[in-house]
matplotlib code that plots the C-alpha trace (Angstrom):
import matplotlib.pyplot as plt

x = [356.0, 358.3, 356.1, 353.4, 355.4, 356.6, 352.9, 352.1, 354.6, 353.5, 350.0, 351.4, 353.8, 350.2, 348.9, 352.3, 351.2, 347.8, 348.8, 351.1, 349.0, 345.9, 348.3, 349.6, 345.9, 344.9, 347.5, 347.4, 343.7, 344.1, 347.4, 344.3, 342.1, 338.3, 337.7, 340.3, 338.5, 335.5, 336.7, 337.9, 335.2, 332.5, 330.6, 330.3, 330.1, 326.5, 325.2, 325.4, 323.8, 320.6, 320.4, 320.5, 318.0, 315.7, 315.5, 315.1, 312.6, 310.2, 309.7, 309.4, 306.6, 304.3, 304.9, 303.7, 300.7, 299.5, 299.7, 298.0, 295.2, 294.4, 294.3, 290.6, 290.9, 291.9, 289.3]
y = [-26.8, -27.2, -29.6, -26.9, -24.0, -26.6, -27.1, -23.2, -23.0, -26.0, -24.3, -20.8, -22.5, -24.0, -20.5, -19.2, -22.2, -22.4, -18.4, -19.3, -21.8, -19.4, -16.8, -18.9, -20.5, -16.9, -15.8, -18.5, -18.0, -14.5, -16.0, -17.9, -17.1, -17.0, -20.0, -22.2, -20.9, -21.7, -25.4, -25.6, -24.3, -25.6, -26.8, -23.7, -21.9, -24.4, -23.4, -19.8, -19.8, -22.7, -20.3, -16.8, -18.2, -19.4, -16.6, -14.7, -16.6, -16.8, -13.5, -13.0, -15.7, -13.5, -10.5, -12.9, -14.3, -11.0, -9.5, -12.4, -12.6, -8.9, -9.5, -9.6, -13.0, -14.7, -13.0]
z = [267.8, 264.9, 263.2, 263.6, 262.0, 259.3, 258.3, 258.3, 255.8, 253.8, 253.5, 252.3, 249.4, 248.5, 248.6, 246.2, 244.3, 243.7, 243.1, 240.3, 239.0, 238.6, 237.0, 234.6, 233.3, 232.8, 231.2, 228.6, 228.4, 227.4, 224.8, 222.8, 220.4, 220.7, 218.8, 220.9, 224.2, 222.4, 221.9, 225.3, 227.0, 225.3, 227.6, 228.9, 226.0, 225.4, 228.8, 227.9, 224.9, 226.2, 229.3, 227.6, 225.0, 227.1, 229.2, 226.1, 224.6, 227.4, 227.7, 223.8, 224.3, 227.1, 224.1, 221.1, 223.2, 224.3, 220.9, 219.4, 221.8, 221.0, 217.4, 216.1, 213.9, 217.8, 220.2]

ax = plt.figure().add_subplot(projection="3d")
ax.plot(x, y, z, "-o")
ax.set_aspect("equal")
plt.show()
């Protein structure tokens, strides 16, 4: 029974940790600049922008086909 309790306590000092830990990262990530989050993230930061701008593009394509194909010099 001891070892048990001994564990439960183990796995909340994790909890205060992982706690602490997550406090900490966020708090230095707010300390940064754009740029430097920029520079870390980056990978991130290119996801975004390849996602977002496909997403955009794609439907800007279905408006420029349709407004093309309704254009007398393409019928």
């Amino acid at each position: 029974m001891v070892g048990l309790e001994e564990h439960r306590d183990a796995i909340k000092g994790g909890e205060v940790v992982n706690e602490l830990q997550t406090t900490l990262s966020q708090a230095s990530d707010d300390s940064r600049s754009l740029c430097q989050n920029v520079k870390k993230y980056h990978k991130i930061v290119y996801m975004t922008f390849g996602l977002t701008s496909a997403i955009l593009l794609y439907g800007y394509d279905n408006v420029i086909v349709g407004t093309v194909s309704g254009m007398p010099e393409f019928q």
